[in-house]
LOPAZA-412750 format. One line per field, with one value per residue (C-alpha): chain; x, y, z. Coordinates in pm, 1 decimal, always signed. Layout:
<sites>
chain c(A,...);
xx c(X,...);
yy c(Y,...);
zz c(Z,...);
</sites>
This chain:
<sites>
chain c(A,A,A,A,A,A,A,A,A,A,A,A,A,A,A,A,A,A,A,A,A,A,A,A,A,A,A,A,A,A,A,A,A,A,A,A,A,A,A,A,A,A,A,A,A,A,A,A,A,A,A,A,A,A,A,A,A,A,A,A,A,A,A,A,A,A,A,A,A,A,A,A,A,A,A,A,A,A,A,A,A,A,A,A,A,A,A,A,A,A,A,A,A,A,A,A,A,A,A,A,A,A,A,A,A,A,A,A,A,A,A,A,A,A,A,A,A,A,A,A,A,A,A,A,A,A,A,A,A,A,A,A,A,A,A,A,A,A,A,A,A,A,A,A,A,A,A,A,A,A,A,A);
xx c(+10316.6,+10299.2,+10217.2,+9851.3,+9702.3,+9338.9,+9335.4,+8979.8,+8852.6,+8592.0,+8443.9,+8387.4,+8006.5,+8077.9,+8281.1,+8097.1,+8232.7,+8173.2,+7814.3,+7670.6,+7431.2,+7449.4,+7079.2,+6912.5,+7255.2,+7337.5,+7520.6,+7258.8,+7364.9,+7252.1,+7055.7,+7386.3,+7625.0,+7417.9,+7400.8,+7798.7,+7805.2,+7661.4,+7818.7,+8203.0,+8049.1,+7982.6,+8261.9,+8485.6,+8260.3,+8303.6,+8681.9,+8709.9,+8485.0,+8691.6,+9026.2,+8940.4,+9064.2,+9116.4,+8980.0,+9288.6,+9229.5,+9564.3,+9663.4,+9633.8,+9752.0,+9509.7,+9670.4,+9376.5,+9476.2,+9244.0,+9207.6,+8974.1,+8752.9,+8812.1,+9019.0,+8730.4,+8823.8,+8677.0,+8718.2,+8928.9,+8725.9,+8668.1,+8807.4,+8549.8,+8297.9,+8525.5,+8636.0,+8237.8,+8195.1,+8465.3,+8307.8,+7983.0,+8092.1,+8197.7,+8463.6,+8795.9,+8856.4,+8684.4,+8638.9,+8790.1,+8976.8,+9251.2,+9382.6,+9706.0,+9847.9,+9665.0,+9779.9,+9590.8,+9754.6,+9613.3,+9709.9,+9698.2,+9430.4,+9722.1,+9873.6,+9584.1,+9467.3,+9675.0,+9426.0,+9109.4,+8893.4,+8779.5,+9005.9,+8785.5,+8545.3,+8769.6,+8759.0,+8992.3,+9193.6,+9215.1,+9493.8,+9471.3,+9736.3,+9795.5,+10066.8,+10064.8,+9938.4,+9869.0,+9506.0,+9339.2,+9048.0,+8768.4,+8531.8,+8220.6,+8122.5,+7968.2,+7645.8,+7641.7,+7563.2,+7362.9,+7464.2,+7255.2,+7398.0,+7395.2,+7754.9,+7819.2);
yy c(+10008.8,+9965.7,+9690.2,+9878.9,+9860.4,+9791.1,+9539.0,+9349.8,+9166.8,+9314.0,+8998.6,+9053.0,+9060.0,+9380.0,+9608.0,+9771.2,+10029.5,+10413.4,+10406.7,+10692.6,+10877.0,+11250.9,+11341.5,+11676.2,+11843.2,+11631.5,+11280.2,+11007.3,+10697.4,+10366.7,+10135.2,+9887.2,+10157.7,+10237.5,+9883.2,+9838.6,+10111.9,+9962.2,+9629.3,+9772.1,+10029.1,+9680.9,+9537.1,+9812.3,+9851.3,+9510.0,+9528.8,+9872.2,+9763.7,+9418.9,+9589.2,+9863.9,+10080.5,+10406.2,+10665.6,+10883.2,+11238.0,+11280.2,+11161.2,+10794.6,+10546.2,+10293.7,+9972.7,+9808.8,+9444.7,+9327.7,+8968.1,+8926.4,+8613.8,+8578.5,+8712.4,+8942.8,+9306.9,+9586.5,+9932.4,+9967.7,+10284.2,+10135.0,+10357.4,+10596.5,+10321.4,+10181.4,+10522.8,+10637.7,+10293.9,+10268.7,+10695.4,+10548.1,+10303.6,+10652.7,+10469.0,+10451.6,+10793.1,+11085.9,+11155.3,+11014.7,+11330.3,+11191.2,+10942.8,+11081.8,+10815.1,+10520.5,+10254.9,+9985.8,+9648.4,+9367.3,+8985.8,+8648.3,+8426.5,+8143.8,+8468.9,+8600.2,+8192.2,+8368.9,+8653.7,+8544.4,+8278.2,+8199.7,+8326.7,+8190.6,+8466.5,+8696.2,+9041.7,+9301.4,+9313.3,+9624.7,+9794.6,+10147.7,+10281.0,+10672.5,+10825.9,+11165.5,+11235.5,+11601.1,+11683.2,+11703.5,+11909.3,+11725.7,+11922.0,+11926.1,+11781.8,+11403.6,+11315.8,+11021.8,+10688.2,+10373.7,+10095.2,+9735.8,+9522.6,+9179.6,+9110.4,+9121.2);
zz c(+9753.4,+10069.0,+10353.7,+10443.2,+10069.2,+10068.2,+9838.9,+9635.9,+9358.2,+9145.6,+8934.7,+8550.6,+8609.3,+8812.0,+8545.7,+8270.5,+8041.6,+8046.2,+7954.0,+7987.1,+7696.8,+7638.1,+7586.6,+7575.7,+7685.9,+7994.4,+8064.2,+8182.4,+8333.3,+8227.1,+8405.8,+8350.5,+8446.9,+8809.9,+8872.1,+8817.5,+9068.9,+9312.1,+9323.5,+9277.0,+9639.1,+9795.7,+9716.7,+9813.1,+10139.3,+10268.4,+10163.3,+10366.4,+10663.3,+10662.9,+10669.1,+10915.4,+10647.2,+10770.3,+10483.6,+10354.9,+10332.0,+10092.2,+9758.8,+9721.7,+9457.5,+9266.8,+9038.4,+8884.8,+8714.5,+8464.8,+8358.2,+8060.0,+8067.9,+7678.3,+7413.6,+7267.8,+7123.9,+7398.9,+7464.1,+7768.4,+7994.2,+8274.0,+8511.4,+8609.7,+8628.3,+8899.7,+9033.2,+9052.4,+9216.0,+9511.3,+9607.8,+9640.5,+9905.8,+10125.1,+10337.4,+10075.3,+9975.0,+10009.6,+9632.9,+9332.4,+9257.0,+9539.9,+9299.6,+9237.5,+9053.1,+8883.5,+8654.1,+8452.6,+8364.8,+8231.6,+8303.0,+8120.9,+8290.8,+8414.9,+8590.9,+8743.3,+8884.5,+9213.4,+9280.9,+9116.5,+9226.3,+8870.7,+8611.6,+8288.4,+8449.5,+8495.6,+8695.4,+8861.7,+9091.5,+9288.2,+9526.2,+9715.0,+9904.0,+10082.9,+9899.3,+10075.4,+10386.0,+10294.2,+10257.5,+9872.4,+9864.0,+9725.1,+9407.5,+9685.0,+9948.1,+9916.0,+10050.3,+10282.4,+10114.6,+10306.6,+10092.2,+10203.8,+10449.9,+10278.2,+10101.2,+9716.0);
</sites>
């Protein structure tokens, strides 16, 4: 990695599983899912605007590390939530398919005490960085998002 990562915490409250429904023939997102969205877009917004991150048009690399507020079973598919999330903030990446390389890892809360403001909550933390300056062409082109002004 290297020194210009863009670099945030995504609290627990924020994550949600893969939760969409297939109904009549089509994927629908959950009221819980859209709302997961949005927060992870603000977070990565204010992380982006606070950085003056400069929005990669080539592959980039995403580390997500997870600490769990409690030692409860769950299905680990969080990563298009959070991919679908950081897109809809429209200043980190173009679109998701630029992650190149991403790796999930998860942490013991007395580990993750040095990132997370709360570890018996628990969240993510999450680090970006360009691997390839070489453009990736994106599926289609993305709509312009307003996201509210008022911080996370």
């Amino acid at each position: 990695m290297t020194a210009a990562a863009l670099r945030f915490v995504v609290p627990w409250s924020a994550l949600c599983s893969d939760n969409r429904k297939y109904v009549n023939g089509r994927f629908v997102l959950t009221p819980a899912y859209r709302a997961s969205k949005d927060a992870i877009a603000r977070y990565a917004n204010t992380a982006a605007t606070r950085h003056k991150w400069a929005m990669p048009t080539g592959a980039v690399a995403l580390r997500v590390t997870v600490c769990e507020p409690d030692r409860r079973k769950r299905d680990l598919n969080w990563s298009k939530n959070l991919k679908d999330g950081i897109s809809f903030a429209g200043n980190v990446w173009w679109d998701d398919c630029q992650v190149r390389d991403e790796h999930w890892r998860f942490e013991a809360r007395d580990a993750a005490a040095t990132w997370l403001d709360n570890a018996n909550e628990g969240g993510a933390l999450v680090e970006i960085w360009m691997l390839d300056a070489a453009p990736v062409t994106p599926k289609r082109r993305r709509k312009s998002v307003a996201l509210s002004s008022s911080a996370p």
